[in-house]
C-alpha positions as CSV (number, residue, x, y, z in Angstrom):
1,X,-11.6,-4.4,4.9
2,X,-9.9,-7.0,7.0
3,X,-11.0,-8.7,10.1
4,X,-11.8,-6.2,13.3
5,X,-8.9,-7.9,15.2
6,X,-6.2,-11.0,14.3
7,X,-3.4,-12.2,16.7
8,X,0.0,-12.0,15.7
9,X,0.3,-15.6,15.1
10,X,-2.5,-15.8,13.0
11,X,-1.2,-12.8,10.8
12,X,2.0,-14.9,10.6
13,X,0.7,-17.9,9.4
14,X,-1.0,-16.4,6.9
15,X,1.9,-15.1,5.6
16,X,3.3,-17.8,5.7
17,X,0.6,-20.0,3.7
18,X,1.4,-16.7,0.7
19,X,4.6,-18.0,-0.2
20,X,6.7,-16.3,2.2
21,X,10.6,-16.5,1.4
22,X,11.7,-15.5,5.2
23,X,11.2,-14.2,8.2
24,X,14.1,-12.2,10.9
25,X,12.1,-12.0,14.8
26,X,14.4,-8.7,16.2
27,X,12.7,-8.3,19.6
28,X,9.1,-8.6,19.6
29,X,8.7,-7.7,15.7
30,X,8.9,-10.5,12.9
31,X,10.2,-8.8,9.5
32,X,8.5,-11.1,7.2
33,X,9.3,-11.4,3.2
34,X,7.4,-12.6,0.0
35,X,8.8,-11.7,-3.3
36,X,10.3,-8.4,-2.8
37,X,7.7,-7.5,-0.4
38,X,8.3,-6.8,3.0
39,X,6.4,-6.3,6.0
40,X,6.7,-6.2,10.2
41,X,4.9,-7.7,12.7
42,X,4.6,-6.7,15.9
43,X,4.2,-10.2,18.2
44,X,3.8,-8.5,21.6
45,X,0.8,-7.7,21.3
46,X,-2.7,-9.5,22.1
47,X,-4.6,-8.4,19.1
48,X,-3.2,-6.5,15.9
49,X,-6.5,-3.9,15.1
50,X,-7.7,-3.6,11.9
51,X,-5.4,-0.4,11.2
52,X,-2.6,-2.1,11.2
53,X,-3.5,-5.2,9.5
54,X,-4.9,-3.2,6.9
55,X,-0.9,-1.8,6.5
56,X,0.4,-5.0,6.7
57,X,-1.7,-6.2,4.2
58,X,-1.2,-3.5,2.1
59,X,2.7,-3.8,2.8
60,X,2.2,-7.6,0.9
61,X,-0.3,-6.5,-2.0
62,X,2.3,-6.1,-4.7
63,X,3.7,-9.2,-4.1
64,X,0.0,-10.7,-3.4
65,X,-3.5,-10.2,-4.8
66,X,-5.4,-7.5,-3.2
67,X,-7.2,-8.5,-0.2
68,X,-5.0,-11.4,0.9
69,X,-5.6,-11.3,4.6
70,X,-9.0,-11.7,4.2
71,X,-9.2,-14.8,2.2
């Protein structure tokens, strides 16, 4: 399982390192892409809990091995 908590930016630039093709900021959520993959991330928060980095991660897992976030 991923971390307990990650901040947004954190969860971004990890994205980012996975060969990430894009990224659209609407508001306070970043739609991020890799591959045909795509995934959202919400930037107004503090911390993102380990629910939802656990969606986000699986959102990328097709496109990326499993368990990317927590490399």
């Amino acid at each position: 399982m991923s971390q307990k908590a990650m901040g947004p930016a954190e969860v971004i630039r990890a994205i980012e390192s996975s060969e990430a093709k894009g990224s659209q900021q609407l508001g306070s959520h970043v739609r991020m892409r890799v591959g045909d993959c795509y995934t959202t991330v919400p930037v107004h928060a503090r911390d993102l809990l380990k629910g939802l980095l656990r969606g986000i991660e699986r959102d990328l897992e097709p496109c990326l091995d499993e368990g990317w976030l927590r490399k």
